[in-house]
N, C-alpha and C positions, 0 to 999 in steps of 0.2 A: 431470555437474553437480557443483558444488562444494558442500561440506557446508554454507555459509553459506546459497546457492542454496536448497536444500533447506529448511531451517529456515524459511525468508522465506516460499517458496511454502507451506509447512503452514502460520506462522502467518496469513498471509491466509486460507486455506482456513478458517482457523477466524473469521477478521471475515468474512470474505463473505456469511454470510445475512444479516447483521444489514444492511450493503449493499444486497442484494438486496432486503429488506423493503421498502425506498425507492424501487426502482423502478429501482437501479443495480446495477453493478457494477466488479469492478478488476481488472487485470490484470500480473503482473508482467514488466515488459521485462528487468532488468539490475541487479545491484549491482554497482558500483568505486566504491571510496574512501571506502568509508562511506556512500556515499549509495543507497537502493533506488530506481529508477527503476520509476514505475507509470502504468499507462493506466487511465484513468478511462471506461467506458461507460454506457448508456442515460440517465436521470435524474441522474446524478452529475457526466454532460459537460454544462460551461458551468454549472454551477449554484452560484451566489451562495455558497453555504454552502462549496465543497469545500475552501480552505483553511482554514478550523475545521475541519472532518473532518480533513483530512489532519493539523494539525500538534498537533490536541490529543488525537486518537485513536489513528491509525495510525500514526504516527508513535512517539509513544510508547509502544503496546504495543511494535512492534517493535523499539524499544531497551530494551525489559524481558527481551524473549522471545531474541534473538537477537546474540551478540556483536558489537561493530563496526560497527553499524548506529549513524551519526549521525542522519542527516535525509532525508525521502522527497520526491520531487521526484516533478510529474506532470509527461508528456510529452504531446502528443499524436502523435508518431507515427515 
């Protein structure tokens, strides 16, 4: 696993209860090119709200926390 890898996966680990509070969760697939690729489960799949979640929170922690990290893109699968 690559030290960027790593990084990504702790700083999720550290948004994830707040996630989970909601009834969701997140999963990380893959970073290249700057982009984190994430899978969004339970309450947080299809739900109206996820890109405000994604691009005004997670998003930007992880380009606080993590070098190289442009933008999070959700996949489903």
């Amino acid at each position: 696993m690559e030290n960027q890898d790593k990084q990504i996966i702790e700083t999720l680990d550290k948004i994830r209860p707040f996630i989970q509070r909601d009834g969701g969760d997140i999963e990380f697939k893959k970073f290249e090119n700057g982009v984190v690729y994430v899978k969004m489960h339970g309450a947080c799949q299809g739900c109206s709200f996820i890109d405000l979640t994604i691009k005004e929170t997670i998003e930007v922690i992880l380009q606080e926390e993590v070098p190289g990290v442009a933008k999070v893109e959700v996949v489903e699968d």
